[in-house]
MIDOSE-1310 file (N, C-alpha, C; in nm, 2 decimals, decimal comma, always signed):
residues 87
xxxx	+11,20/+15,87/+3,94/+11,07/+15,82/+3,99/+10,97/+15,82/+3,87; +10,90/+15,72/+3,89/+10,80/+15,71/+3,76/+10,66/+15,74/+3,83; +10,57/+15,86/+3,76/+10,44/+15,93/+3,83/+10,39/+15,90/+3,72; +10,27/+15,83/+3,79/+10,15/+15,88/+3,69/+10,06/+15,99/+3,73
xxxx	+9,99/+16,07/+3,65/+9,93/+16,16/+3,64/+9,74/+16,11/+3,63; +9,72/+16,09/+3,70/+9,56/+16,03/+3,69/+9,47/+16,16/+3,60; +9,40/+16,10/+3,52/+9,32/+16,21/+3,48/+9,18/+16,12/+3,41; +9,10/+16,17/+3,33/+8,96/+16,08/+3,30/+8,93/+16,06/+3,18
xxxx	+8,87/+15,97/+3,14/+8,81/+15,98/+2,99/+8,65/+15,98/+2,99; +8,63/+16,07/+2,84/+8,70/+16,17/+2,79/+8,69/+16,27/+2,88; +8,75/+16,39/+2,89/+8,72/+16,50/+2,94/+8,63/+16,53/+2,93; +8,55/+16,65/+3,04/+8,42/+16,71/+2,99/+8,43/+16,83/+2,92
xxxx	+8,60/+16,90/+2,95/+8,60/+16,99/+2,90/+8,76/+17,03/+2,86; +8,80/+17,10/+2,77/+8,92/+17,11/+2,76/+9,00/+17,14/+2,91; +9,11/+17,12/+2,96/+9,13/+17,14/+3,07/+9,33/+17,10/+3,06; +9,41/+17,27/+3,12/+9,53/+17,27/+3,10/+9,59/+17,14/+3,15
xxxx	+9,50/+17,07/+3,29/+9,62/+16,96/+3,35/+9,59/+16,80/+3,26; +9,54/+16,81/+3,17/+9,53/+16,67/+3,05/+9,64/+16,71/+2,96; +9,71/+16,84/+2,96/+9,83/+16,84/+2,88/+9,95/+16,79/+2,94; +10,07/+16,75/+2,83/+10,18/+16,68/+2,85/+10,27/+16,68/+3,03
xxxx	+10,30/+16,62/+3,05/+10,38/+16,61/+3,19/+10,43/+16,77/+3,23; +10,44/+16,80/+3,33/+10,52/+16,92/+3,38/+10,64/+16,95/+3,27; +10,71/+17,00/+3,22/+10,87/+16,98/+3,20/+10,93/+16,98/+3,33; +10,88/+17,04/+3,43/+10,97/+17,03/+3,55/+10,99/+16,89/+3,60
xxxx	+10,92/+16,80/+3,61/+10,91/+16,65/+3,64/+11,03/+16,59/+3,54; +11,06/+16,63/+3,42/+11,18/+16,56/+3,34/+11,28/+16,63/+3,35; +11,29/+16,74/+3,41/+11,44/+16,78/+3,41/+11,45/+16,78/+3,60; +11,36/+16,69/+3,67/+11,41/+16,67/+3,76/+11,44/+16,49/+3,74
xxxx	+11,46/+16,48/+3,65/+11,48/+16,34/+3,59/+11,37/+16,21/+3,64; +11,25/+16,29/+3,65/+11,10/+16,19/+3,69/+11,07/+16,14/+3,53; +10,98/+16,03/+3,54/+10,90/+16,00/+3,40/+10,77/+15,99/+3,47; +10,70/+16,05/+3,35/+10,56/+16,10/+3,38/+10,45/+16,06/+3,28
xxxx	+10,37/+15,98/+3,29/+10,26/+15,95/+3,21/+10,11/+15,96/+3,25; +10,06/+16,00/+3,17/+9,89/+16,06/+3,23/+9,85/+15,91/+3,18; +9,70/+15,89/+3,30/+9,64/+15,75/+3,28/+9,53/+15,82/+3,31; +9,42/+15,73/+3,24/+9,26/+15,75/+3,28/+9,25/+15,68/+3,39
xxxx	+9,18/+15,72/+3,53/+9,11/+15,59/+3,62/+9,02/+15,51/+3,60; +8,92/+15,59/+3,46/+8,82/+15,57/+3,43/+8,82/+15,41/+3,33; +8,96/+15,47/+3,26/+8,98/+15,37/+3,15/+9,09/+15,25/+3,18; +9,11/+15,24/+3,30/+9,24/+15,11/+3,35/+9,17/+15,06/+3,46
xxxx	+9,26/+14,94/+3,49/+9,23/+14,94/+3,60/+9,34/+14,96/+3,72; +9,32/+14,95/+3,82/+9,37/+15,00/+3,93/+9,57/+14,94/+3,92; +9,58/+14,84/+3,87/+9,66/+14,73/+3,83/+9,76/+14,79/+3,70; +9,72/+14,90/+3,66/+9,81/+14,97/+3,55/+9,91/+15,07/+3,67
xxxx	+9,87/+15,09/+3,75/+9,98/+15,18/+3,86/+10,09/+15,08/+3,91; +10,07/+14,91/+3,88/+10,19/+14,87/+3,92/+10,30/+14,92/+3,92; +10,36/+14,97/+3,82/+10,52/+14,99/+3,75/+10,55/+15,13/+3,82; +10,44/+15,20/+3,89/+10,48/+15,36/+3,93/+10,52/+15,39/+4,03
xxxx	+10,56/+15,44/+4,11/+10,62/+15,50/+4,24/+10,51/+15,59/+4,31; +10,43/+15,67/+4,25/+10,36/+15,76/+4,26/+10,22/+15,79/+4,17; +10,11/+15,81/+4,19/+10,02/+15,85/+4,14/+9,93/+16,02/+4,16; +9,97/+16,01/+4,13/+9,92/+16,20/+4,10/+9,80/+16,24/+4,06
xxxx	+9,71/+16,27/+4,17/+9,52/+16,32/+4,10/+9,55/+16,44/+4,07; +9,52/+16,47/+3,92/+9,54/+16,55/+3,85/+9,40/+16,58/+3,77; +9,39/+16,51/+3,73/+9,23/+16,53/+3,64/+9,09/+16,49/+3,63; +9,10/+16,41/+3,72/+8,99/+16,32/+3,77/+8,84/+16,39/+3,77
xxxx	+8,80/+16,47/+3,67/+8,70/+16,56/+3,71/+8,57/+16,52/+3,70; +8,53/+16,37/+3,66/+8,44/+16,30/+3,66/+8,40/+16,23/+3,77; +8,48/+16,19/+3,89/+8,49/+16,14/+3,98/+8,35/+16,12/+4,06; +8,29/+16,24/+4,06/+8,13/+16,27/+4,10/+8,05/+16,19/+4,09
xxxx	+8,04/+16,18/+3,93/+7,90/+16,09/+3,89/+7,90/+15,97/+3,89; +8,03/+15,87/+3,96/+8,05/+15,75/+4,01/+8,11/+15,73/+4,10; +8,13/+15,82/+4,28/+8,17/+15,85/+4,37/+8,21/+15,70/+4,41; +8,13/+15,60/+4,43/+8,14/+15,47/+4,50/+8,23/+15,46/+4,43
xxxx	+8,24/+15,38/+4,28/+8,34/+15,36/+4,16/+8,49/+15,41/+4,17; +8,48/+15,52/+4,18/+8,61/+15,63/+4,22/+8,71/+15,59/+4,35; +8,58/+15,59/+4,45/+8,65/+15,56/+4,60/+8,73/+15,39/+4,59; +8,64/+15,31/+4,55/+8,73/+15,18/+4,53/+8,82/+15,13/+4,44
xxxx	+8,80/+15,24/+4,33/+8,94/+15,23/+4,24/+9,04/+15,30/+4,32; +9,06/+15,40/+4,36/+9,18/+15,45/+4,44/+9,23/+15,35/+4,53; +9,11/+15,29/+4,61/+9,18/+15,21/+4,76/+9,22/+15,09/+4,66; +9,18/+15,03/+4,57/+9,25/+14,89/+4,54/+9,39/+14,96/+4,49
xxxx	+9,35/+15,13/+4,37/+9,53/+15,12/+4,33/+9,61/+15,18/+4,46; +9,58/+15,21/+4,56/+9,65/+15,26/+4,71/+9,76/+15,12/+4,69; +9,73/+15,04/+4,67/+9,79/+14,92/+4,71/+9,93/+14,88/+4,62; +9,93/+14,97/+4,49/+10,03/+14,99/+4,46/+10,11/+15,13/+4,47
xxxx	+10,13/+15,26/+4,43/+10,20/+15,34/+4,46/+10,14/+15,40/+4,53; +10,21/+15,53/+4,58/+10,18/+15,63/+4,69/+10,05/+15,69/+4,57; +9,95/+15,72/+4,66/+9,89/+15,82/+4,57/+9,85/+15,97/+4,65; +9,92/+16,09/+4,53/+9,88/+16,18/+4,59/+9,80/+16,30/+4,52
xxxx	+9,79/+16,38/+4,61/+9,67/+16,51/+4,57/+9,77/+16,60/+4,50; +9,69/+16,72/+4,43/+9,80/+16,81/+4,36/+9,84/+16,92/+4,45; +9,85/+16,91/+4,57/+9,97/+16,97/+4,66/+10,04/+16,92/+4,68; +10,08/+16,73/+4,64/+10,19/+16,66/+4,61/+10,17/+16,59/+4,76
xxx	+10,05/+16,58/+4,82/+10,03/+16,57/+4,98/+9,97/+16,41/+4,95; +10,07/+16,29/+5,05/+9,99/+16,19/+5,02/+9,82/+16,17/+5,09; +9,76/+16,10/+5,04/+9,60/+16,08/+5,01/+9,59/+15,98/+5,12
């Protein structure tokens, strides 16, 4: 399965989930690449199976922004929360 890892640019702060993919995701034979929402558009989740909110910690200070990027990329992979629970 191919996940992306949603996360934001730049960070506000250092933050463990902007580091590299789980190892557990590759030795369950997933590929995993972290994307900005901030910095794509919704149209970069084509190729994925799955979308993973992971770091999105800006999300706030452009709530509208945020909310219609998700529903346009909803329309390509599953996207889910980090209890792995779809959205």
């Amino acid at each position: 399965m191919k996940i992306a890892l949603l996360n934001c640019e730049p960070m506000p702060e250092h933050d463990p989930d902007e580091a590299p993919p789980p190892p557990a995701l590759e030795q369950a034979g997933h590929e995993a690449r972290s994307i900005a929402w901030n910095g794509h558009p919704p149209e970069v989740l084509k190729p994925y199976d799955a979308a993973l909110l992971r770091a999105t910690w800006d999300y706030y200070h452009d709530l509208d922004r945020f909310m219609a990027w998700l529903e346009d990329a909803g329309a390509f992979p599953s996207i889910l929360n980090d209890d792995v629970v779809p959205v």
